[in-house]
C-alpha positions in Angstrom: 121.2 224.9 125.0 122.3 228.1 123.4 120.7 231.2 121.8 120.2 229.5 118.4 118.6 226.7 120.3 116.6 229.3 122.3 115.5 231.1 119.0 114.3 227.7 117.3 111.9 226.6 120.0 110.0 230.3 120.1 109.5 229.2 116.3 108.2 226.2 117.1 106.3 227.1 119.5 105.0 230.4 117.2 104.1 227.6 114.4 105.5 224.2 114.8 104.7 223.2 111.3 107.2 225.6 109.7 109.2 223.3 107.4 112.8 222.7 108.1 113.6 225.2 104.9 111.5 227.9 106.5 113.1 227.6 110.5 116.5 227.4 108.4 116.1 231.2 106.6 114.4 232.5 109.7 117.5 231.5 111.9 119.8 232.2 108.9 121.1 228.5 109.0 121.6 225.7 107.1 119.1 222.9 107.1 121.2 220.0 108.2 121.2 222.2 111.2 118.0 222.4 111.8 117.5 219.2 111.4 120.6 218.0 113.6 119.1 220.6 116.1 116.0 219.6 116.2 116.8 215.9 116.6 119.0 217.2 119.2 116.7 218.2 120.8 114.1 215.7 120.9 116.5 212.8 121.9 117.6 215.2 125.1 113.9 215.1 125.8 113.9 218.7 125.6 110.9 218.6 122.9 108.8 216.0 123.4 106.0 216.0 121.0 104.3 218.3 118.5 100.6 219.3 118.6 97.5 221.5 117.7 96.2 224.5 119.9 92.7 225.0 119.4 90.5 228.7 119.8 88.2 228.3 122.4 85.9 228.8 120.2 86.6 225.6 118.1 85.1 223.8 120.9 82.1 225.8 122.1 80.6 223.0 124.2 83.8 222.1 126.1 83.7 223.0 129.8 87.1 224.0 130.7 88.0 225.1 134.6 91.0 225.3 136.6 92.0 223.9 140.5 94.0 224.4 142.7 95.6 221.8 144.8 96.7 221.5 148.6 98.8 218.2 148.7 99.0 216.6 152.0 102.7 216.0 153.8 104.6 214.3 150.9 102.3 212.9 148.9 103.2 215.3 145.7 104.9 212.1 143.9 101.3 210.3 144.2 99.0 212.7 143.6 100.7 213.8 140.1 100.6 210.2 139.4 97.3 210.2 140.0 96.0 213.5 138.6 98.4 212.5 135.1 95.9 209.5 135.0 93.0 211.3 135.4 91.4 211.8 131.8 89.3 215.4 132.8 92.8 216.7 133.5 94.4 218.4 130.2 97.4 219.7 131.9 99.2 219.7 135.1 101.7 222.4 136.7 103.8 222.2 139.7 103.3 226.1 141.3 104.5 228.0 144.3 102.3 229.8 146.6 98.8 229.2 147.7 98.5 226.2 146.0 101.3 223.2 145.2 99.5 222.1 142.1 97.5 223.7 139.1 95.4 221.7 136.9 93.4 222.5 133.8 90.4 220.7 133.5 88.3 220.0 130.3 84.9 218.3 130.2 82.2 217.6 127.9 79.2 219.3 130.2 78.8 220.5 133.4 77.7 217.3 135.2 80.8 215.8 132.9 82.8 218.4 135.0 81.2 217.4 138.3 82.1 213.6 137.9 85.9 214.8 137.4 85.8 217.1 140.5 84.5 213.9 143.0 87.2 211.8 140.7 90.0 214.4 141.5 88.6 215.0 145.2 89.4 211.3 146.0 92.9 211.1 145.7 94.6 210.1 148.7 97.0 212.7 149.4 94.8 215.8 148.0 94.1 218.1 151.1 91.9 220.9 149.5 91.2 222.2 146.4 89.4 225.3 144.9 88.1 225.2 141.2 87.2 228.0 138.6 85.4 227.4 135.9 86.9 229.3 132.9 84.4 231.8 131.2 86.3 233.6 128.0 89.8 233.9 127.0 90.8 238.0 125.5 94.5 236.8 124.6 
């Protein structure tokens, strides 16, 4: 990838339903390149889907929290394969530190919540886990 690549996803990821026409006069390129680019891009697996970011606020009963996770030995492999089934888990991030994994959570309620905790808390191959439930969002 180079810096024209690197300039097109930070507009996609700004707005990813800026037409090809706009990306092309914001990058001061031709739309066959765009397009070529993009395409590119998405057959090198580098993009692999488009979708919607919600406010917070759109949502307003939605419960969302985040864990940490203490993977036994090397059971990483199985326990992302688990968790990446797990429908209470909206995204999952490999970390250094403390913890080897982070997840973000979403639920419908509180006791909606609690059944994905247990769910999550029986994974073979999960050694601990510590969970904060998300309160507001200033950015």
């Amino acid at each position: 990838m180079d810096d024209l690549d690197h300039q097109l996803i930070a507009l996609l990821r700004a707005n990813a339903r800026l037409s090809v026409a706009d990306l092309a006069h914001k990058l001061a390129v031709s739309r066959g390149t765009v397009t070529n680019r993009m395409q590119r891009l998405q057959d090198a697996q580098v993009i692999v889907g488009y979708t919607v970011r919600l406010k917070p606020e759109a949502e307003p009963e939605a419960i969302r929290a985040w864990m940490g996770i203490t993977v036994e030995g090397n059971q990483t492999r199985a326990v992302i394969a688990s968790l990446l089934g797990e429908p209470g888990v909206s995204a999952l991030h490999d970390t250094n530190g403390r913890w080897d994994l982070l997840a973000e959570l979403q639920a419908d309620s509180m006791s909606g919540l609690s059944r994905v905790l247990e769910r999550i808390r029986l994974i073979k191959g999960i050694r601990g886990t510590e969970t904060s439930i998300h309160l507001a969002s200033y950015r």
